[in-house]
C-alpha positions in Angstrom: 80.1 70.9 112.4 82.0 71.4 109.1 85.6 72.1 109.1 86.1 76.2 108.5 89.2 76.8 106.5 89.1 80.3 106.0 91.8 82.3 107.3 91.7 85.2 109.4 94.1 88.0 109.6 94.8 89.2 112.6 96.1 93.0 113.9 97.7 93.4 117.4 97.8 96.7 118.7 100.1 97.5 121.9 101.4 93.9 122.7 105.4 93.7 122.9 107.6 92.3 120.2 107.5 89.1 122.8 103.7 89.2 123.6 103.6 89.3 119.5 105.5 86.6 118.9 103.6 84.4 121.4 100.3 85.5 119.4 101.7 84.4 116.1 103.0 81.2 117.4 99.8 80.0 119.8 97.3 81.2 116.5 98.9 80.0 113.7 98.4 76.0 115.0 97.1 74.0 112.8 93.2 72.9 113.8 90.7 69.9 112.4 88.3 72.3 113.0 87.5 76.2 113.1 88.8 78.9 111.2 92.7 79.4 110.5 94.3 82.1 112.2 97.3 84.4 110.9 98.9 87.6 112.6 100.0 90.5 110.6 103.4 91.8 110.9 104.5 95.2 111.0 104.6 96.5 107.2 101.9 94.1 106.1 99.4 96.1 103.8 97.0 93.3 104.2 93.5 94.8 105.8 92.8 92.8 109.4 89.8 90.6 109.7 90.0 91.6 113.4 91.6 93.3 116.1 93.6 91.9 119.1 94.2 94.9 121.6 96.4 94.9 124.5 93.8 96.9 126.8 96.4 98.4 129.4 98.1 100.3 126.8 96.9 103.9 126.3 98.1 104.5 123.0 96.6 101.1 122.0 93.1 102.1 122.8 93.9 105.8 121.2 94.5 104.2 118.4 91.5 101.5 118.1 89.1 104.7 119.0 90.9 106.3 115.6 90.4 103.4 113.7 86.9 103.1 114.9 85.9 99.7 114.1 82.5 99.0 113.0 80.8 95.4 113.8 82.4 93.7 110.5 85.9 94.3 112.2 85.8 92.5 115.5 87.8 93.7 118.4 89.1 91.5 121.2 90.5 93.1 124.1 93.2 91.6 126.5 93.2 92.4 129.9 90.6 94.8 131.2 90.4 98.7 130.2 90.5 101.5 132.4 87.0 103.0 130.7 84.0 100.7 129.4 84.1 99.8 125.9 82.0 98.3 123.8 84.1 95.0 122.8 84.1 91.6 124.7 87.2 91.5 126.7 89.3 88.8 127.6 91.0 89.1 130.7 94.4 88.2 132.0 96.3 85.8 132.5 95.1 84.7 129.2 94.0 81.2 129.0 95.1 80.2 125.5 93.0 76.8 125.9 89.6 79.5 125.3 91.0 81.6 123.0 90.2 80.1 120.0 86.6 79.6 120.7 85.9 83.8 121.6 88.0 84.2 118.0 85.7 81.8 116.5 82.3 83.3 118.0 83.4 86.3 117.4 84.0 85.4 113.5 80.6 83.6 113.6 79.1 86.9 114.5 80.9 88.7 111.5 79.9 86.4 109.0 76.2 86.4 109.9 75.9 90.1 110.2 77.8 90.5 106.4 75.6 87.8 105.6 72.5 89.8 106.1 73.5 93.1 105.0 74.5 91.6 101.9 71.0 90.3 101.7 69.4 93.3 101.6 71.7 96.4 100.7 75.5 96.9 99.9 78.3 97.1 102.8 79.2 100.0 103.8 83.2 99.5 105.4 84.9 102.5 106.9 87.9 104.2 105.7 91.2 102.4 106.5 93.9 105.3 107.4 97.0 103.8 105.6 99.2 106.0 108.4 98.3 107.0 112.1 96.6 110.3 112.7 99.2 113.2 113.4 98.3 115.3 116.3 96.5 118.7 115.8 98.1 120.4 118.3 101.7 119.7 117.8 101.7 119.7 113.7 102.4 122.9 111.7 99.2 123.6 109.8 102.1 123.9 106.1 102.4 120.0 107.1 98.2 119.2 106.4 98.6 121.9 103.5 101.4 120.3 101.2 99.5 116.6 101.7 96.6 118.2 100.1 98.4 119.7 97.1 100.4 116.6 96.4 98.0 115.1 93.4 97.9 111.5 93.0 100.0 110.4 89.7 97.9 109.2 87.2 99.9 106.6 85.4 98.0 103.3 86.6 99.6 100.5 88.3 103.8 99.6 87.3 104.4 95.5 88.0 107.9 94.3 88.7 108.1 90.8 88.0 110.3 88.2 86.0 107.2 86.9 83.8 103.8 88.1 82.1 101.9 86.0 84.2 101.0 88.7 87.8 100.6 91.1 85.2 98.3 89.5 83.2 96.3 88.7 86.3 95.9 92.2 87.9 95.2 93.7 84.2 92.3 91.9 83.9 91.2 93.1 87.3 91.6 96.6 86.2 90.7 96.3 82.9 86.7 97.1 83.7 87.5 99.9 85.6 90.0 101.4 82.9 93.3 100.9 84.8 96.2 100.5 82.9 98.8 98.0 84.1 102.4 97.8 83.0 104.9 95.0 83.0 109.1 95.7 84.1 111.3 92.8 84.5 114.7 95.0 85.7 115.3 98.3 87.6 116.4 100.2 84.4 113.2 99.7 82.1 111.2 99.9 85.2 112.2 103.6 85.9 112.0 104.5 82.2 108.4 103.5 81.9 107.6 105.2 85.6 108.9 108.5 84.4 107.2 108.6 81.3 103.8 107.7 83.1 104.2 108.6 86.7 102.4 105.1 88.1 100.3 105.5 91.1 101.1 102.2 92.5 104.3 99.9 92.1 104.3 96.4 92.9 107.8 94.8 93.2 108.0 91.3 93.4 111.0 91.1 95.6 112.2 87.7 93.8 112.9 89.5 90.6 116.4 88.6 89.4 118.8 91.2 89.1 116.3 93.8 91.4 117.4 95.3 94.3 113.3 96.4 95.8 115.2 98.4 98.3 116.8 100.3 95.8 114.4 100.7 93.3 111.6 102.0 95.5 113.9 104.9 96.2 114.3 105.9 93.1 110.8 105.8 92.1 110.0 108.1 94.8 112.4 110.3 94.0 111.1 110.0 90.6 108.3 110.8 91.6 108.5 114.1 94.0 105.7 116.1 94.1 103.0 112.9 93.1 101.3 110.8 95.6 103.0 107.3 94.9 102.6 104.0 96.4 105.2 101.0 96.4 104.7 97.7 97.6 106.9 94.9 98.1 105.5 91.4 97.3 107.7 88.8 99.8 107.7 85.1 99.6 106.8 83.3 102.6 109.7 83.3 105.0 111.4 86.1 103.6 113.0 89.4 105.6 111.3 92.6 105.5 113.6 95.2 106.6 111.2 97.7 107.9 114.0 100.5 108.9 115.4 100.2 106.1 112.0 100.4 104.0 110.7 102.9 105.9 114.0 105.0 105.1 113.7 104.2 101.1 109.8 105.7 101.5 108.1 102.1 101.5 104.3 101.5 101.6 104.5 98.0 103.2 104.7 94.4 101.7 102.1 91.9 101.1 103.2 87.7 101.3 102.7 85.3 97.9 100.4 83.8 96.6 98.2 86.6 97.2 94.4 85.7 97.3 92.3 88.1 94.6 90.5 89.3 98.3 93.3 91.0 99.3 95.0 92.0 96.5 91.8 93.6 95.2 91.2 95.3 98.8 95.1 96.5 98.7 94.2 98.5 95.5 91.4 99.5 96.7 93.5 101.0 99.4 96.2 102.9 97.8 94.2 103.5 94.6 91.0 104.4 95.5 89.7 103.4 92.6 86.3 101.5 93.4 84.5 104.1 94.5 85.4 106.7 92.6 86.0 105.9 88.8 83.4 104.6 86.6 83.3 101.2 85.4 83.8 100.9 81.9 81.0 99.3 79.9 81.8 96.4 78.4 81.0 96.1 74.6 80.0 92.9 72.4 
């Protein structure tokens, strides 16, 4: 058999901050052999390669059956549902010994079902909801109405980096498809250039000298009242995310360096939804 290196990123829904921390420790092992295994932390904008579900919470399986997987998202569930559902379940007490080969059939699976869709038409992935799903019944209709008025900005993608070089790399990603990408190496310039072009998306790498992320994604928001904006933090490995105090400055999430062109492309994808909508823009020569 020949050694799979790929690594798969994992979502937990419903576990405890303990039960996650046993996840991320047990998973990320390293193996001779099978795929590599890496579990998301709150914040993380990255797109899941699978689901792990704590089946004996509620609001875990309300918000798997929002999510609504299809068979290129595998779901695993832990310990046994209430109702029948159509994902393999693995029962309590876990047996960590087994784990990895269910994740790795289950992967198996994936891959050979992409594999022969892609042979014969394009895939077809559902929508990933960037924020849960806010309850009819107890949300003021004005709520829904002011989302729909707030128009996306249109200013392209602002990069907050020390040097050229990410910039240069996610320009010519976006160059096809007539996305403009702009370079800012301190807080100052960076808000200049925002309010004279209202970016859609604002990627901070958080190693930037002299940048406070925190800080600066605060003001861009408040910049930009009234426009749909994105900000995401780009962390080194190891380093904090303060998610109450992100989530109080009006941050997206973070993604971790290097960053793979898979999911940095997805990520735009996301926020931008470019892909699908906007033309691609003939090359000429």
């Amino acid at each position: 058999m020949p050694q799979k290196t790929a690594t798969i990123a994992i979502r937990l829904l419903g576990f405890s901050a303990k039960e996650e921390e046993t996840f991320s420790t047990v998973l990320a092992v390293a193996r001779e052999k099978g795929y590599l295994y890496t579990c998301l932390k709150n914040g993380c904008v990255q797109d899941p390669d699978m689901y792990l579900v704590n089946a004996e919470n509620i609001q875990a399986i309300a918000t798997l059956s929002d999510l609504n997987p299809g068979e290129a998202l595998p779901v695993l569930l832990i310990g046994q549902p209430e109702i029948d559902l159509p994902y393999e379940v693995m029962p309590r007490p876990i047996r960590w010994r087994n784990i990895f080969g269910i994740l790795d059939g289950l992967i198996d699976r994936r891959d050979l079902l992409l594999t022969t869709l892609a042979a014969h038409t394009s895939v077809t992935v559902h929508e990933r909801r960037r924020h849960k799903r806010l309850d009819l019944d107890l949300t003021d209709p004005v709520v829904y109405q002011k989302l729909r008025q707030r128009p996306m900005a249109k200013g392209g993608i602002l990069v907050i980096d020390k040097d050229t070089q990410f910039r240069e790399y996610v320009a010519m990603m976006m160059d096809r498809y007539g996305i403009t990408v702009t370079l800012a190496s301190d807080e100052r310039s960076a808000l200049l250039l925002d309010r004279n072009n209202q970016h859609a998306l604002t990627l901070i790498n958080t190693s930037t000298p002299g940048v406070d992320p925190y800080r600066l994604c605060e003001a861009l928001k408040k910049q930009n009242q009234g426009h749909r904006t994105s900000v995401i933090f780009l962390l080194d490995k190891g380093q904090e995310y303060k998610q109450i105090m992100a989530e109080k400055v009006g941050c997206d999430g973070y993604l971790i360096k290097p960053l793979s062109r898979h999911v940095l492309v997805r990520t735009i994808k996301k926020f931008l939804h470019i892909f699908s909508d906007l033309p691609i823009r003939k090359e000429h020569g």
